[in-house]
N, C-alpha and C positions, 0 to 999 in steps of 0.2 A: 504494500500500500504506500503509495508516494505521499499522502497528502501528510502536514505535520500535525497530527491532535492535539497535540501541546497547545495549539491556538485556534482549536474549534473544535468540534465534536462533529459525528456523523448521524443521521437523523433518518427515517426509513416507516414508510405509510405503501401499505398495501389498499388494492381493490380489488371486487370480483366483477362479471363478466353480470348481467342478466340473464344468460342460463347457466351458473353455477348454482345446484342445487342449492343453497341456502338464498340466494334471492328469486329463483322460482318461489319458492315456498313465499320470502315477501311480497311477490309481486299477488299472488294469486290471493293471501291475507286481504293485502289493500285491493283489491277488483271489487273481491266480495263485497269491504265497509263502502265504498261508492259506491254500488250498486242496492245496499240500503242507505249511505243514504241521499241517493237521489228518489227514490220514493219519500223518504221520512228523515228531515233536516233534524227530529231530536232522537233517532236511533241510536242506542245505545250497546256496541260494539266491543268485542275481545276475539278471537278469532285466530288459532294458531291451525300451521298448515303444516304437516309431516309429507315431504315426497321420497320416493324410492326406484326401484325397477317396479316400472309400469303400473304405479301405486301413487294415488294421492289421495291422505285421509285429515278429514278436518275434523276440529272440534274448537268449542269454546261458546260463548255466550253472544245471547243475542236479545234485545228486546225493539221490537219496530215495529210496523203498520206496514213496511214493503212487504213485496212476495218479490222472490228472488230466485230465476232461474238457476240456480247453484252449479248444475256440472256445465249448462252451457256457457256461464262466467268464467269456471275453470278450466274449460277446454279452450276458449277464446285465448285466455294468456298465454298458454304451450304454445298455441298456434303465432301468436303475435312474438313470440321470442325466437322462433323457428325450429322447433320439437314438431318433424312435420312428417319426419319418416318412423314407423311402426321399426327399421330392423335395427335400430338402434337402441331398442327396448325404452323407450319414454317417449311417446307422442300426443298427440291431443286425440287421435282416434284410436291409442292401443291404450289406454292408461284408463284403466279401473278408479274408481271414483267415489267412496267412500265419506259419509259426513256424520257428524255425531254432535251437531250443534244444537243447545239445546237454551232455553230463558235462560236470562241473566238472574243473581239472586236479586232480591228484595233487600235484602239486608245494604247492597250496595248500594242500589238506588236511592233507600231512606238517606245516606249520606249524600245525594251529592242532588239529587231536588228539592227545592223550598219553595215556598209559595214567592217569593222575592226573588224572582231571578237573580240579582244582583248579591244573593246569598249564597250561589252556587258553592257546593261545599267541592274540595276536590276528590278525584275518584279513588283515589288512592293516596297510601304518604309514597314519601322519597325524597331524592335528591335527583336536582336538571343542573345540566352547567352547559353556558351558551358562552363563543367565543369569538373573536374575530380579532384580524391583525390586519396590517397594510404590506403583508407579501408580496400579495399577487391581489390584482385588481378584482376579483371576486372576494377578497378580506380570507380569504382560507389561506393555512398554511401551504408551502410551495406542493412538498412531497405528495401530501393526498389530492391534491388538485390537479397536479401529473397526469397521478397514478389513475384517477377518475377520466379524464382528460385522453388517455390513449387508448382505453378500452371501448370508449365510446364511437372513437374513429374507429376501431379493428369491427364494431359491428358493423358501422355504414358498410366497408369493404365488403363483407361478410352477404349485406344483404344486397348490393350493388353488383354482385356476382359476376364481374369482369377480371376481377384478380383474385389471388389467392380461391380460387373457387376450392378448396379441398378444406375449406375452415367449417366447423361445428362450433356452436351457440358459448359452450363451456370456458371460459379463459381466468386467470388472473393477472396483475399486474403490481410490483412493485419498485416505487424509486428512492432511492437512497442519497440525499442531498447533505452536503459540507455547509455548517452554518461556522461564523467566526466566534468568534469571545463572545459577541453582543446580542449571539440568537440573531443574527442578520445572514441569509445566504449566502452562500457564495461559489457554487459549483454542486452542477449536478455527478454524483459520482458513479452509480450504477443504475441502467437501466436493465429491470428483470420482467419478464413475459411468457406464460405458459397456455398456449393455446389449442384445444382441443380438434382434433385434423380427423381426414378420411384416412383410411387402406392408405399406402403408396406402394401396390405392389413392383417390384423389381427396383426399388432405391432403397439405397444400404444405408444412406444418412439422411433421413426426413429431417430431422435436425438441422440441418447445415440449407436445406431448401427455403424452410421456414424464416431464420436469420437474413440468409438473405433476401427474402421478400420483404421483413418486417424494416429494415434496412431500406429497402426498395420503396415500400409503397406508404406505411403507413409512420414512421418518423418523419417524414418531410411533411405530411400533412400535420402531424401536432406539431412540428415546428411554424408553420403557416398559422397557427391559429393563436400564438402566445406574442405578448408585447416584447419590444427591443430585450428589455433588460431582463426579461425571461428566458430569451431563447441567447442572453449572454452567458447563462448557468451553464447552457453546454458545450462551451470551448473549452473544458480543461480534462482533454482525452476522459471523455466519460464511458466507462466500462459496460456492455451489454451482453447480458444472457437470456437466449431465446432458448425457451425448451430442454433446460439441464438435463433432463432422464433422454431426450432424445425422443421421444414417440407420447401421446399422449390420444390416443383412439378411444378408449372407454372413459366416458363421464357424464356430466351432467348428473340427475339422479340415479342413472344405474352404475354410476362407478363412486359414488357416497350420495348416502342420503341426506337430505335436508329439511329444514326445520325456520321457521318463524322466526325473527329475532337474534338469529346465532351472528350477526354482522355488524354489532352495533359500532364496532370503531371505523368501520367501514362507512358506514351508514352519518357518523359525525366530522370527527377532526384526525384521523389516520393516528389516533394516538398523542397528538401532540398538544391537544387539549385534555382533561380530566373528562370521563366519565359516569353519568351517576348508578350507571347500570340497568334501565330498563329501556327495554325494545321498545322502538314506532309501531313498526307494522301490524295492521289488524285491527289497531285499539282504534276507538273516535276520541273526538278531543277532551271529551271531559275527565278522559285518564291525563295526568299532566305529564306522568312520563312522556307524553307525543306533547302537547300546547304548551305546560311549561317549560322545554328542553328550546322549541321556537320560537318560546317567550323570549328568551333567554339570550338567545341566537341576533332576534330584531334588535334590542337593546344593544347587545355588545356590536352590533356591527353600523347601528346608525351613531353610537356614539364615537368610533373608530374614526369614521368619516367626516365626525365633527370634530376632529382632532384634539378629544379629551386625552387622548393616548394612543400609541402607537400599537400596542397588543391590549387584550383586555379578554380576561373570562370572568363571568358571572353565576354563580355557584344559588340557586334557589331551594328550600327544600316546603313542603308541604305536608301538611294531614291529614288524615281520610277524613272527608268531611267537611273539614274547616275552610273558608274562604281567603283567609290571606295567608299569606307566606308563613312559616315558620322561623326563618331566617332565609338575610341574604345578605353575600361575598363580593366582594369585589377584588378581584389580582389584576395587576400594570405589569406585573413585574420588573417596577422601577422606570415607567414608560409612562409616566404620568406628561402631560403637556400642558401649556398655557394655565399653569398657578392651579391647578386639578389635584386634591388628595383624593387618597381611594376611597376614606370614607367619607368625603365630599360628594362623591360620585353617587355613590353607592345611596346618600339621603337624597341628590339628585332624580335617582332613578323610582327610590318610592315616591315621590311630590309628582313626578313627569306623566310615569309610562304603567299602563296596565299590568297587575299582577294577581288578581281574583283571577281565577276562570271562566266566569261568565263575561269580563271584559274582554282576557286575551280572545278567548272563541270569537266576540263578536267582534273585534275590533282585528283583528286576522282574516275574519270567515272563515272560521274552519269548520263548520256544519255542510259544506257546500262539497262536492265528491272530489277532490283535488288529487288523492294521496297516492294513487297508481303512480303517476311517476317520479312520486320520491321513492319509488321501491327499487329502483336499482339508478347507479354511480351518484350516491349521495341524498341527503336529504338537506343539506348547506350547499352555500356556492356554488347556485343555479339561479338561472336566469329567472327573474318573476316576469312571466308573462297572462295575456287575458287571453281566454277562450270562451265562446260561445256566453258571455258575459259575465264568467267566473275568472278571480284572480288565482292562477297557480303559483306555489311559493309567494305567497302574500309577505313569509316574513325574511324574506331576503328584498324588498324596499328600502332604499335609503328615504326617509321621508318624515323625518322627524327631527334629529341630532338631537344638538346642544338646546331646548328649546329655552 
């Protein structure tokens, strides 16, 4: 290793692909809760998805006024990820279909309905931590925004079917960036990529094919797609490994099964933010694990931009039931700006910005069916756009700050 640690550390944020079976399983989660609730905006939602070899079995709770075509929501997703061929044991017309969904308890509900909306109790306790820095122009850190970043090109390839045409849904991707003293980047170090392929009958190194097309086709495009001083990270001979084992033919769910939730660092800040440990996918908003986590998220990343600080994460936690906060954190770590203490911020952000649950939901939208495609590369540092006159990623807006 050339580079000197003595004067930086090295830093490394993995992603999966959309048909790696642990976000099948989230994608198919989230279909379901939009599909209740664009029937019923107060459907109340829990929803874990197990897939396998040619197996997909649900369970978890549900309370709504939709009716829900359940297998043909779940064969729609396989089909939209490209699970299309039966001999690869997981498709959307070979794949048995299994549900065990049954009412939500009572006992939850009493917590978190009141005659007061504005009393919403939350669904659960825990702990949400929302973050954002000024790395990269999306406020996420460099590594998982890569890492999110190249796999989303290798689908387009994937389904553009002009190149690489021997590519299967299954992939992962990680990158490994040199930051200096200051937690400032400065070189991307290793790029790593494991993509699931056809047969290559009579070639001895599929391996070595792979490389160089990913080389070929799909790094010049994530290079196209990043600002100046982003695509500066990769002048300092950055190291790439396509396909370590060499062959990767069995996957998706029939080469591991997958599971709801099992992504969560995936899913947030590639690790380089804290964790409070509960899954998005499945739940509706009024679990705060999902609203308070991009409660959390809004905050820290609109006041980034209003250059209270240069990095910033916000640590929430909640009680089953209860309406406000139970506590909340503020870390700069030492990135405080313009005369900003942490705990200045921190009484800023209770005076400012919603933190009940009944505000975040409505002040978000998050009743509205949005959550299909935070289920795969990321549920942060995505574009909020409007469809059909619904905001998706409402809480990636910059539209608040310093107010």
């Amino acid at each position: 290793m050339s580079l000197n640690l003595q004067k930086g550390f090295l830093f490394t944020s993995e992603s999966v692909g959309e048909g790696h079976p642990d976000k099948v399983a989230d994608q198919i989660s989230d279909a379901l809760l939009d599909e209740y609730l664009r029937g019923d905006p107060e459907s109340h939602v829990a929803i874990e998805t197990l897939v396998t070899t040619n197996r997909v079995v649900l369970a978890g709770e549900v309370t709504s006024a939709s009716h829900v075509n359940i297998e043909e929501t779940v064969r729609q997703v396989i089909r939209d990820i490209g699970y299309t061929r039966p001999e690869i044991n997981f498709s959307d017309t070979s794949a048995e279909i299994q549900s065990y969904i049954h009412k939500q308890s009572p006992d939850i509900a009493m917590g978190v309905d009141r005659s007061n909306p504005e009393d919403q109790g939350a669904g659960d306790q825990g702990i949400m931590f929302g973050y954002a820095c000024n790395q990269t122009e999306t406020y996420m850190p460099v590594a998982i925004d890569l890492s999110h970043r190249i796999l989303r090109i290798l689908a387009d390839v994937r389904r553009e079917g002009k190149v690489m045409t021997y590519l299967r849904p299954d992939c992962k991707s990680q990158f490994t960036v040199f930051y200096d003293e200051n937690r400032i980047p400065r070189s991307v170090d290793t790029l790593l990529v494991s993509t699931q392929h056809d047969p290559m009958p009579g070639i001895k190194e599929p391996g070595l094919i792979i490389h160089e097309d990913m080389v070929k086709h799909v790094l010049p495009r994530l290079l196209d797609t990043l600002p100046p001083h982003i695509r500066e990270l990769f002048n300092n001979g950055m190291k790439i490994k396509i396909n370590p084992t060499g062959l990767f033919i069995t996957g998706g769910p029939d080469g591991d099964s997958g599971l709801t939730g099992r992504k969560i660092i995936v899913d947030t800040y590639g690790g380089w933010s804290r964790h409070g440990g509960g899954a998005f996918s499945g739940k509706d908003p009024s679990k705060v694990d999902r609203s308070g986590a991009y409660a959390a998220r809004y905050i820290a990343k609109n006041l980034v931009a209003a250059g209270m600080a240069r990095e910033m994460e916000i640590q929430l936690s909640y009680a089953i039931g209860e309406p406000d906060p139970v506590s909340i954190l503020v870390n700069t770590f030492g990135t405080t700006d313009n005369g900003w203490t942490e705990s200045a911020i921190a009484q800023h952000i209770l005076e400012n910005y919603p933190l009940r649950p009944y505000r975040i939901i409505r002040d978000l939208g998050l009743k509205n069916p949005v959550y299909r495609p935070t289920a795969s590369y990321g549920h942060l540092g995505r574009e909020s756009y409007q469809e059909g006159g619904v905001t998706y990623f409402p809480w990636e807006k910059i539209d608040r700050g310093a107010l």
